[in-house]
C-alpha positions in Angstrom: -10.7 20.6 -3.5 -10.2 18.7 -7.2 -7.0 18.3 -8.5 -6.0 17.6 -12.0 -5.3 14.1 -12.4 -1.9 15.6 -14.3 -0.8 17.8 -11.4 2.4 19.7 -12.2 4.2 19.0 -9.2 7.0 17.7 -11.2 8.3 16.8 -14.6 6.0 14.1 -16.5 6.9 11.6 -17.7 4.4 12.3 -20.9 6.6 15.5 -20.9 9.9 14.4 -21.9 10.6 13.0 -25.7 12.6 9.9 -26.0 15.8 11.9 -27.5 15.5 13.9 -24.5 15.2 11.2 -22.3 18.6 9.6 -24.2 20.4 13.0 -23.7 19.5 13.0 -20.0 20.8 9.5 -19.6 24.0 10.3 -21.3 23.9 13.2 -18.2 26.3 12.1 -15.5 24.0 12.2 -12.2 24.9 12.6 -9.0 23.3 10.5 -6.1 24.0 12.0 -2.8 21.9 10.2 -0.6 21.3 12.0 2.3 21.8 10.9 6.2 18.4 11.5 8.3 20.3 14.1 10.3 21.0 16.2 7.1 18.8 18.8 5.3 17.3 16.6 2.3 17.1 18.3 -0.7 14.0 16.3 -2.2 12.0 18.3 0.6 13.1 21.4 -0.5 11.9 21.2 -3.6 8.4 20.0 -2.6 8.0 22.4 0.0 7.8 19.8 2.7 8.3 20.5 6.4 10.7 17.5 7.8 11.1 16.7 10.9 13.8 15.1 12.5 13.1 10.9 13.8 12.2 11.2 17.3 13.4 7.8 18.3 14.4 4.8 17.2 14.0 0.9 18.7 16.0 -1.7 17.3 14.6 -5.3 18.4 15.8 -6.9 15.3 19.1 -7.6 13.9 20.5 -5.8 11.0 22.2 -7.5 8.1 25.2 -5.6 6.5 25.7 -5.6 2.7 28.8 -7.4 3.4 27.4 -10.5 5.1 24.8 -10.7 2.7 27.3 -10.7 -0.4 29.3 -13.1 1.7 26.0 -15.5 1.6 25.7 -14.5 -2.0 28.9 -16.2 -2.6 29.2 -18.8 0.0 25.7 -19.9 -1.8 27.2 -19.8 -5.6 29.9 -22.2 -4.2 27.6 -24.8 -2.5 27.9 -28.3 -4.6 25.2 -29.7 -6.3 23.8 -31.5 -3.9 23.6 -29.2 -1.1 22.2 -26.3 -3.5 19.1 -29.1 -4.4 18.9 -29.5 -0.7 18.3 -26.1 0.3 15.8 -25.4 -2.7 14.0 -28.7 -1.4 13.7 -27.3 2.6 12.7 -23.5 0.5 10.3 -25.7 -1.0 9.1 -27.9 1.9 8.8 -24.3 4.1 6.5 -22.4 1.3 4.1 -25.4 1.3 4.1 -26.1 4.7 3.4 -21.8 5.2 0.5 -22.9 2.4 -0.9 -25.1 4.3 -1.0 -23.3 7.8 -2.7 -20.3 6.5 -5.2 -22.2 4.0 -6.1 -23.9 7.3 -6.1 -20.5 9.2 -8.4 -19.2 6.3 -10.5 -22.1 6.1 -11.5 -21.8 9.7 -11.5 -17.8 9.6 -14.7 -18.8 7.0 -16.5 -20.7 9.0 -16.4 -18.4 11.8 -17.6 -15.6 9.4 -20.1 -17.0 8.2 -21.8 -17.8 12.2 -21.3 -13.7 12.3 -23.0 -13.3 8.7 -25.7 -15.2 9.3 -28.1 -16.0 6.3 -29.0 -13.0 4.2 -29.5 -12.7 0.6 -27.2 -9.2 0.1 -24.4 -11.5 1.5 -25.2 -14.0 -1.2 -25.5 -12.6 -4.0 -22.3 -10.5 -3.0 -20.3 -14.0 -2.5 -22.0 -14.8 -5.9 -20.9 -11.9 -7.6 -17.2 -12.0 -5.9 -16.5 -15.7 -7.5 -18.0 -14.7 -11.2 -15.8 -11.4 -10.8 -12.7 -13.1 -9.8 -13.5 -16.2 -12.6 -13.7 -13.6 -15.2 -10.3 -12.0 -14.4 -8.6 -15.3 -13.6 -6.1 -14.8 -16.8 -4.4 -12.0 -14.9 -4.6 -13.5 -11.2 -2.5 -16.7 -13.3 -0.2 -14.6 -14.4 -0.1 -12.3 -11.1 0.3 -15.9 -9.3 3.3 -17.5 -11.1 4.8 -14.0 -10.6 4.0 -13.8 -7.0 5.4 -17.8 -6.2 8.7 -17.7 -8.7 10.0 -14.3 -8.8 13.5 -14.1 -7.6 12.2 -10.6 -7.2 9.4 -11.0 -4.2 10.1 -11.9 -0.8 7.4 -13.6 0.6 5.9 -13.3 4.6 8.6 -11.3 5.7 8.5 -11.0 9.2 7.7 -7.8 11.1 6.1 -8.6 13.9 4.7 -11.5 16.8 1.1 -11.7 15.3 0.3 -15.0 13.0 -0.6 -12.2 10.5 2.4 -10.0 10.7 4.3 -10.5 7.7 4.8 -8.1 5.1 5.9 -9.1 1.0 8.5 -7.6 -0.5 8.6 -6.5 -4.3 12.2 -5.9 -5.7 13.5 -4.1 -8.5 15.4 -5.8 -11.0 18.8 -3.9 -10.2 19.7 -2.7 -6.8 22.8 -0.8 -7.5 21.6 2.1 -5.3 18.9 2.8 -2.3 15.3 2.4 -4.4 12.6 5.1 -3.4 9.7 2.5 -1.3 6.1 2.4 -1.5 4.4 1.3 1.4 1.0 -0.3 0.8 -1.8 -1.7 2.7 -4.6 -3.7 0.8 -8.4 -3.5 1.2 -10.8 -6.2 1.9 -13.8 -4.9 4.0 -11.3 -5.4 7.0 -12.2 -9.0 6.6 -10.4 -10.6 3.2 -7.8 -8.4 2.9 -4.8 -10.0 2.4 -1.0 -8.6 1.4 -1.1 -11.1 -2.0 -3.7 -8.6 -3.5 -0.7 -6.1 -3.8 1.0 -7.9 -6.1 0.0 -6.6 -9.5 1.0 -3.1 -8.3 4.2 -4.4 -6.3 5.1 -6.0 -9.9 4.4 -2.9 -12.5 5.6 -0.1 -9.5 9.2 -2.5 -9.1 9.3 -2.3 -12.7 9.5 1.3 -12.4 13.0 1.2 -10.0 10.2 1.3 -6.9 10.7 -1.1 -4.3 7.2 -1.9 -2.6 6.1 -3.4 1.1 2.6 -4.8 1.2 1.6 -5.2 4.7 -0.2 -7.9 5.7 -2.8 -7.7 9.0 -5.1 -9.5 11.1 -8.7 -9.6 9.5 -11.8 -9.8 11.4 -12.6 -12.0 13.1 -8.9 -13.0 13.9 -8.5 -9.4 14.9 -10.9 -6.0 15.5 -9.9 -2.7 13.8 -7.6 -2.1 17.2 -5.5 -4.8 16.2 -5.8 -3.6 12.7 -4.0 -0.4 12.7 -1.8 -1.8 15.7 -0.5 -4.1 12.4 -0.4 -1.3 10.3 1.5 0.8 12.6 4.2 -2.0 13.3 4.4 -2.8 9.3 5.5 0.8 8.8 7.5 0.6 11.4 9.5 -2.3 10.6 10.2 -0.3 7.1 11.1 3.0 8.4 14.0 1.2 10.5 14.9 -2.3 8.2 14.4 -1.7 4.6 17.9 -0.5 3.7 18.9 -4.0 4.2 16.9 -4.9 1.2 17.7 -2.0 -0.6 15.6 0.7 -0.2 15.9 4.1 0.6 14.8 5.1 4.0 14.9 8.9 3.4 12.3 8.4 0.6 9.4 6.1 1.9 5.5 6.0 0.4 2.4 5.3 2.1 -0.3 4.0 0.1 -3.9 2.2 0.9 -7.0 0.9 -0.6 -10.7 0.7 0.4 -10.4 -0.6 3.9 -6.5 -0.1 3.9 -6.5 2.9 2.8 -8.6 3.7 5.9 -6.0 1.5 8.0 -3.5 3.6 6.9 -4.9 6.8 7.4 -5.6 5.6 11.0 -2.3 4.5 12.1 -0.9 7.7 10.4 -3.3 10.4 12.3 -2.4 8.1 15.8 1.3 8.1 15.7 0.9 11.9 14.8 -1.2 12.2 17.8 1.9 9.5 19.7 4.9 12.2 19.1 2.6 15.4 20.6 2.3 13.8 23.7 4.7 13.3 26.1 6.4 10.3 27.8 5.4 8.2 24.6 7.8 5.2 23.6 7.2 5.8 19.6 9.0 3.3 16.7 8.6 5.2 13.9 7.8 8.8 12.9 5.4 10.6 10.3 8.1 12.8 9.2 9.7 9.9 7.7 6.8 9.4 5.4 6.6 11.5 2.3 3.4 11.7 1.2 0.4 9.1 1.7 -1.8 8.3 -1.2 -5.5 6.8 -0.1 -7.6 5.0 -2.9 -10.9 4.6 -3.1 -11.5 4.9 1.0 -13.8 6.1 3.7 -12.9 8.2 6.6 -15.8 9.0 8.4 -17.0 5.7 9.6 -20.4 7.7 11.2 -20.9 8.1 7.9 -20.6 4.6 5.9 -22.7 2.0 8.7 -26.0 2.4 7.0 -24.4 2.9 3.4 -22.6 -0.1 4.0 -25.4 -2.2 5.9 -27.1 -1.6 2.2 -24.2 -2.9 0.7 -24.2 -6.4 2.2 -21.4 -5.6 5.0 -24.7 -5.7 8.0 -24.8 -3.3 10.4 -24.1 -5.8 13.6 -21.0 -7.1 11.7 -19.6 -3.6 11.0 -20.2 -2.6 14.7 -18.3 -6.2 15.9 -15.6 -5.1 13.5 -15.1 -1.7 14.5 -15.2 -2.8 19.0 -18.7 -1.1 19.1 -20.5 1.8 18.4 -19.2 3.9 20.7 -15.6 3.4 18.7 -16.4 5.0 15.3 -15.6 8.3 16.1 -12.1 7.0 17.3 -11.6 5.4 14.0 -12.7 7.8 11.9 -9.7 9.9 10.8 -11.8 12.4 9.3 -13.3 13.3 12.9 -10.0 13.0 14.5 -8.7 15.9 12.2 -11.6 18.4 12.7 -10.9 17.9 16.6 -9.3 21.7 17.4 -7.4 19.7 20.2 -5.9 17.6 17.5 -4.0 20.7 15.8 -0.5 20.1 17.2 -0.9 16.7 15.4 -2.6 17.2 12.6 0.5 19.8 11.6 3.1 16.9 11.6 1.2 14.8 9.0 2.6 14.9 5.8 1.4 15.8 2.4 -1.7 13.7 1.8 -3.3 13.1 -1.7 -6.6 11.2 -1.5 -8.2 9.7 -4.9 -11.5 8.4 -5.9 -13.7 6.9 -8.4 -16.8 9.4 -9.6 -18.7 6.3 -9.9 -17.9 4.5 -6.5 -21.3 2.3 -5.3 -18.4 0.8 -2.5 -17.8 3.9 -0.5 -18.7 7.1 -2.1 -16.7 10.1 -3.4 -17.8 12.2 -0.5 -15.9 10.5 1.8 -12.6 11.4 0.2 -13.7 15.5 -0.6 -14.7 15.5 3.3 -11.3 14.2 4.3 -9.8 16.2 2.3 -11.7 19.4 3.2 -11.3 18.6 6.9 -7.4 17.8 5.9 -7.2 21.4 4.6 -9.4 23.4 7.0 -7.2 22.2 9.9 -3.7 23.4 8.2 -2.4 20.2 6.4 -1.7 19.6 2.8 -4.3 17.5 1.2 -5.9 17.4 -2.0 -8.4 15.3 -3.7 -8.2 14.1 -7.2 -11.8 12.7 -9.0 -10.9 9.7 -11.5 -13.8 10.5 -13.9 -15.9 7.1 -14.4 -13.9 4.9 -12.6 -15.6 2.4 -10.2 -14.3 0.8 -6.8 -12.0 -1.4 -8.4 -11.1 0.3 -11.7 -8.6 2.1 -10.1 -6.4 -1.2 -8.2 -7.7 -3.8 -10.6 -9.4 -3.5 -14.1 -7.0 -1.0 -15.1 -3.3 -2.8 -14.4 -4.5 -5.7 -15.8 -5.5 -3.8 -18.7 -2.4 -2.3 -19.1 -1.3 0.6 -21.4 -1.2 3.7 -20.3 -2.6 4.7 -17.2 -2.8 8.4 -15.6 -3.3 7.2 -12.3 -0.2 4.9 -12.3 1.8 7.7 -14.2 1.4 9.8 -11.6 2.4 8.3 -8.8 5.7 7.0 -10.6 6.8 10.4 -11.4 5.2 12.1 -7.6 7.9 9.4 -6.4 10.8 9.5 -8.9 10.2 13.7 -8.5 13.5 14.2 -7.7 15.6 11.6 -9.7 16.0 13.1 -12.8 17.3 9.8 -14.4 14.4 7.5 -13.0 12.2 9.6 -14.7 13.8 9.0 -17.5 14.1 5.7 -17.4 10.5 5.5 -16.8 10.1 7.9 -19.7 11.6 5.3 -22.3 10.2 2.4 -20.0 7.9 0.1 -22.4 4.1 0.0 -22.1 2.5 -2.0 -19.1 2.0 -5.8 -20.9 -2.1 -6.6 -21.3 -3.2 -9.2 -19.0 -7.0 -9.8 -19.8 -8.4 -9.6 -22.7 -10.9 -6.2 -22.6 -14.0 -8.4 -23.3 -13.7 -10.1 -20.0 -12.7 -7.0 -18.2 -16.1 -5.5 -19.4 -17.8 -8.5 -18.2 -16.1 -8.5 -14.5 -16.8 -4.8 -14.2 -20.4 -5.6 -14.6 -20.8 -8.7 -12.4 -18.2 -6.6 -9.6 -19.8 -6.7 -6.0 -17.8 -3.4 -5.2 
């Protein structure tokens, strides 16, 4: 089914005038944060079916607000010379962290390219990648000196035993209540994805009173899709149960993936649904405590994509060493999972999904979301599909950020999230227009040269 990029789901943003917005900021507004044992009234008004956490395990220890404005101060009345020698260890640790996973990377290459072989749709792709990422290297600068000196991003946070289980953190400015979290898991053709990529849309979202998690995972061939959404899975996880002790809200929580994360994503989200129907199972997190899960620009019928992509440049025996075989792409292919009748019970706990996609898509085609979505809807779940007319793979996550402006896309997902803060939508009513970050000339240029 095709939805309106401008669903009316909830008050616009484009909607409200600036005197309104004034006059509902003048508004004194009430923020009753609900427990996870009350009825939330955010639910209500979406029509959402909540259900209770099953369980919770705690293996890490939690930080009280207290203790950390203790540190706050204790910190503010270090002298001099203990203050510079803390920044110089904080220092010392990000570039000794640079250097282990440049080295990690560096070797991850090399053992790539013994699975890649020699082929000239691989080299002209590489080709392609480094004039893409030349031309748009005015934003990544700008992305970058964000990413590294931000007081507002906390780097490799750590969320699980795995060398690649850490997860960056993208604050708001002010943190004067629980922030509304979007959770989001990068693409990368399961092999270059890493949680850096997210930070263009961890910057503009915080800027919008969002706080975001981008999950970092293994990549092949440090890891196979197994260990994949088994890193996904724990990622959420650790946010569901810590990330009120950086401020967020745990009551309103955002799963969003693209290309080969949003695949990820949909996988770990159909398994855990598939975890709480069955019994005896020792579960970390549950779906009901995710909102709504956007997917961009991904494929979830993997039967579907190994020729498509073996035409692409990512070669069939490569895909099949990614994905543990053959015989394993009907176990990681959401879409398949969902049209199971068997699969009913957990299909019903998944919650409202909205899958979005490129018309012009050479990466992974269209179809694959309108199938999803279809299957999605035929099986009893809420899902719908919206078409972004002309936009390519990477419009969607990268030429159109950096060109900045307005953006439907990124509207929409502000306001689907602020729905029921009357006063953040406000806010991001009179909020000023995203800055330009490469010139359009160039952006032209990269969209041309794009391998995706």
């Amino acid at each position: 089914m095709q939805s309106p990029i401008l669903s009316k789901l909830h008050p616009s943003s484009s909607d409200i005038s600036p005197a309104t917005a004034k006059t509902m900021l003048a508004q004194p507004v009430q923020t009753d944060i609900p427990l996870p044992q009350s009825s939330p009234s955010t639910e209500d008004n979406l029509n959402w079916d909540i259900k209770p956490l099953t369980s919770k395990l705690s293996s890490y220890s939690t930080i009280s607000s207290n203790q950390q404005r203790r540190r706050r101060l204790a910190t503010k009345s270090m002298p001099p010379s203990l203050a510079l020698r803390g920044r110089q260890k904080s220092i010392s640790r990000d570039i000794g962290h640079a250097a282990c996973e440049t080295y990690l990377i560096t070797r991850l290459t090399f053992k790539l390219l013994i699975y890649l072989g020699v082929g000239y749709r691989w080299m002209t792709r590489l080709l392609a990648l480094g004039c893409y990422a030349m031309l748009l290297m005015p934003g990544f600068l700008q992305v970058a000196y964000y990413y590294y000196f931000s007081s507002q991003v906390r780097r490799s946070v750590v969320y699980g035993d795995q060398p690649r289980n850490r997860l960056d953190l993208h604050l708001p400015a002010k943190l004067d209540e629980p922030k509304p979290v979007v959770v989001f898991v990068t693409g990368g053709a399961w092999i270059i994805g890493y949680k850096a990529w997210g930070a263009l849309l961890g910057k503009q979202l915080a800027e919008r009173d969002i706080l975001v998690a981008c999950i970092d995972y293994r990549n092949f061939p440090q890891g196979t899709i197994s260990d994949m959404v088994e890193d996904v899975s724990q990622g959420i996880s650790f946010v569901c149960n810590y990330i009120a002790d950086y401020g967020g809200d745990p009551n309103r929580i955002y799963l969003v993936g693209q290309s080969a994360g949003a695949h990820l994503s949909a996988c770990a989200l159909v398994e855990q649904a598939s975890k709480e129907c069955r019994e005896g199972e020792t579960i970390t997190w549950s779906v009901s405590q995710i909102k709504a899960y956007f997917g961009l620009s991904g494929g979830y019928n993997l039967t579907k994509l190994v020729d498509h992509f073996h035409n692409r440049g990512l070669y069939r025996s490569l895909f099949l060493s990614i994905v543990e075989g053959e015989e394993s792409l009907k176990r990681f292919s959401p879409e398949l999972t969902v049209r199971d009748p068997s699969n009913k019970d957990a299909v019903s706990l998944l919650p409202r999904i909205v899958l979005i996609h490129g018309t012009t898509d050479v990466s992974v085609p269209p179809e694959a979301s309108k199938t999803f979505a279809s299957a999605l809807q035929i099986a009893g779940a809420q899902a719908e599909v919206i078409l972004c007319a002309g936009k390519s793979h990477t419009d969607l996550f990268l030429q159109d950020p950096l060109r900045g402006g307005e953006d439907e896309l990124f509207d929409y997902i502000v306001n689907f999230v602020h729905a029921s803060d009357t006063e953040a939508l406000a806010k991001a009513a009179m909020a000023p227009k995203r800055r330009r970050l490469v010139p359009e000339l160039l952006l032209q240029l990269a969209r041309w040269v794009s391998p995706f």
